[in-house]
BALOBA-1460 file (C-alpha; in Angstrom, 3 decimals):
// residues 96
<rec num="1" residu="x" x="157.855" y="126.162" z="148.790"/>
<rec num="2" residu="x" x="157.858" y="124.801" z="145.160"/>
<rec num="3" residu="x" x="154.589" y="122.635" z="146.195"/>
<rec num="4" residu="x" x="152.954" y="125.929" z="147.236"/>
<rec num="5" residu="x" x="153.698" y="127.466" z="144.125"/>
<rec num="6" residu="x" x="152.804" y="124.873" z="141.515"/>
<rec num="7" residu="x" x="149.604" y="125.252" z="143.655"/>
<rec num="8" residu="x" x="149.149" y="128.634" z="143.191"/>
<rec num="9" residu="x" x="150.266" y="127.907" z="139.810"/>
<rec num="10" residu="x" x="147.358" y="125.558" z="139.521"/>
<rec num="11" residu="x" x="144.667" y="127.958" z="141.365"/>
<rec num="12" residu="x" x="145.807" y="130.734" z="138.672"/>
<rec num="13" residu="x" x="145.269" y="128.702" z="135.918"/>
<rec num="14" residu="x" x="141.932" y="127.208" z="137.295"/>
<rec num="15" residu="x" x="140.745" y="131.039" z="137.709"/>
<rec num="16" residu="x" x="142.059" y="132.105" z="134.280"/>
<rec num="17" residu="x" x="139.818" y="129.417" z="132.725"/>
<rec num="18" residu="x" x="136.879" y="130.064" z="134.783"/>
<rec num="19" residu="x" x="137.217" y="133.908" z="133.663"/>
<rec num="20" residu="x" x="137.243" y="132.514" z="130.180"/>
<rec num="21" residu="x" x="134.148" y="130.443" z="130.533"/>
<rec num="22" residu="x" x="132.354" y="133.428" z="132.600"/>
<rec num="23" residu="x" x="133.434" y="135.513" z="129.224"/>
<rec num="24" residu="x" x="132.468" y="133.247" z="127.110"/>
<rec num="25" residu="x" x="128.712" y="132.917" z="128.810"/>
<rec num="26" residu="x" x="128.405" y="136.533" z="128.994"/>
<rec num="27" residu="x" x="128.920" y="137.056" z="125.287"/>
<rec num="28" residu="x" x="126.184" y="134.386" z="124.609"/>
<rec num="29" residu="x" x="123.677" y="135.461" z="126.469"/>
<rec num="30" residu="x" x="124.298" y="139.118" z="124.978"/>
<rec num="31" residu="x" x="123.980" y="137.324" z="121.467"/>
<rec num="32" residu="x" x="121.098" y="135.186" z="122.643"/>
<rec num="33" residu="x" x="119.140" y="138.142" z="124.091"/>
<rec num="34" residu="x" x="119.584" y="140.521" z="120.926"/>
<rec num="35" residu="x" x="118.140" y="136.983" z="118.951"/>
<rec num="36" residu="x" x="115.010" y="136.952" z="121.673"/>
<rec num="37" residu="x" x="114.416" y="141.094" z="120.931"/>
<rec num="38" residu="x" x="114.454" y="140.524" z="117.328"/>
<rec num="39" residu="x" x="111.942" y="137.346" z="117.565"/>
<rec num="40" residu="x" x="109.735" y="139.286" z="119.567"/>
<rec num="41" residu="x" x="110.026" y="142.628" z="117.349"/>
<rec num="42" residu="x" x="109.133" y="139.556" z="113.833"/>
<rec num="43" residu="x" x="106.480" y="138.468" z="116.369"/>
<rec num="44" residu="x" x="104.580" y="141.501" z="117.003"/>
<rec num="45" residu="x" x="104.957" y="142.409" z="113.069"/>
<rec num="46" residu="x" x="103.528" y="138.836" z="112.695"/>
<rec num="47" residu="x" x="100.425" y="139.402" z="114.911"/>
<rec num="48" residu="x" x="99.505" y="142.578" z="113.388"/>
<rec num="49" residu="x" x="99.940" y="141.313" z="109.605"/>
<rec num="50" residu="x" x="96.965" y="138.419" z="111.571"/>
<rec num="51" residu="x" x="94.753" y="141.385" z="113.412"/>
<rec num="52" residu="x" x="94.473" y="143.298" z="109.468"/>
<rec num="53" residu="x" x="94.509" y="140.105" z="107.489"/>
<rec num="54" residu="x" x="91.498" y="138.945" z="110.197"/>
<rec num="55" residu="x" x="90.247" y="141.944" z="109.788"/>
<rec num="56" residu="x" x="89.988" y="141.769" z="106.163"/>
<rec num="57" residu="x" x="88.208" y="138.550" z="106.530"/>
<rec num="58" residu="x" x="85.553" y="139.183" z="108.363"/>
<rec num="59" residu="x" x="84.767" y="141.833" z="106.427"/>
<rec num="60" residu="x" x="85.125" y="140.359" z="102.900"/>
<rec num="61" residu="x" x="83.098" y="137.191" z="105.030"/>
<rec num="62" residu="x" x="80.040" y="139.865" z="105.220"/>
<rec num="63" residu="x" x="80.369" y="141.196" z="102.033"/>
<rec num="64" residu="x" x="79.764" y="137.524" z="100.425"/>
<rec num="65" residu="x" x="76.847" y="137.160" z="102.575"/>
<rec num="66" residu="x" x="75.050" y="140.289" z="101.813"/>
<rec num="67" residu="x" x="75.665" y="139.542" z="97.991"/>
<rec num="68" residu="x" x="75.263" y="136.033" z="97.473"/>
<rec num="69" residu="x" x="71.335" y="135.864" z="97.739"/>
<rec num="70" residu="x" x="68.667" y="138.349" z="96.833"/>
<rec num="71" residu="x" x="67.618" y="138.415" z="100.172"/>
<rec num="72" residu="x" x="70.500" y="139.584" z="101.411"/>
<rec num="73" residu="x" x="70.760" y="142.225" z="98.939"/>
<rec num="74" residu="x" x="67.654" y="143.321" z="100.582"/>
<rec num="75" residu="x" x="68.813" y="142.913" z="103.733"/>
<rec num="76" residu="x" x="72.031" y="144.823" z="102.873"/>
<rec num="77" residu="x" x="69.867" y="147.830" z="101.207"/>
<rec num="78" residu="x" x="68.030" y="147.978" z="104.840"/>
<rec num="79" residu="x" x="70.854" y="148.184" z="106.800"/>
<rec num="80" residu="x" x="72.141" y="150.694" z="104.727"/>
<rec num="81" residu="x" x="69.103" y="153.307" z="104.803"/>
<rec num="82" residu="x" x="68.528" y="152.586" z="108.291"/>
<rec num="83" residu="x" x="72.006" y="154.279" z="109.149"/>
<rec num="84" residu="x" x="71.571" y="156.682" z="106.575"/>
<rec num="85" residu="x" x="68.154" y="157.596" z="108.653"/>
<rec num="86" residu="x" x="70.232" y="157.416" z="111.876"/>
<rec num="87" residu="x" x="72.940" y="160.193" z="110.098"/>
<rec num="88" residu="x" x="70.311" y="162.032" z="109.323"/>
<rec num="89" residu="x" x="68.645" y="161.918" z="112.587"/>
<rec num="90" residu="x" x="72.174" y="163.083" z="114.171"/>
<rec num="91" residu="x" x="72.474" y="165.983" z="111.320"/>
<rec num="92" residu="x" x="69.430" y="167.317" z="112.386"/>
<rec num="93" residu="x" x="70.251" y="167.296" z="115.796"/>
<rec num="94" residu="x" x="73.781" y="168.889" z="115.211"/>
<rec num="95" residu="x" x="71.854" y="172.144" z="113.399"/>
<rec num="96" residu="x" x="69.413" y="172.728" z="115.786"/>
C-alpha cells in the first residue's frame, strides 16, 4: 500500500507541475499575442506614414520637373489651361 501511494504521490506531483507549466505557457502566449497586436497596430501606422510620405514625393518629384527648365514651365502652363478648358467644357455642360 505505501508503494501505491508514494506513486500516487509521485503522479500528483508530476500533474501539479505540468498544470504549472500549462499556466505558465498560457500566460505567455496571452503576453506574446497582445506584443503581435501592438506590432501590427505600429505596422499599419508605419505603412501609412510610407503611402503619404510617397505620396508627397511623387508629387514634390513633379513639381521639380515642371520648374526646373523653361520648357517645363511651358509645359506646366499647358497642362494647366488644358484642364481649365476641360472645367469649362464640363461647366457648360452642367448649365445647359
Amino acid at each position: 500500500m505505501a508503494d501505491k501511494d508514494q506513486k500516487l504521490i509521485e503522479i500528483q506531483e508530476k500533474l501539479d507541475q505540468l498544470i504549472s507549466s500549462y499556466e505558465m505557457c498560457m500566460e505567455a502566449n496571452s503576453m506574446l499575442s497582445s506584443e503581435i497586436e501592438e506590432i501590427k497596430t505600429r505596422l499599419d501606422k508605419r505603412n501609412a506614414e510610407y503611402e503619404t510620405l510617397k505620396e508627397r514625393f511623387e508629387t514634390l518629384k513633379v513639381a521639380r520637373s515642371i520648374g526646373d527648365t523653361p520648357e517645363g514651365k511651358k509645359e506646366a502652363r499647358a497642362k494647366i489651361n488644358a484642364i481649365v478648358r476641360e472645367v469649362d467644357q464640363c461647366i457648360a455642360l452642367l448649365n445647359r
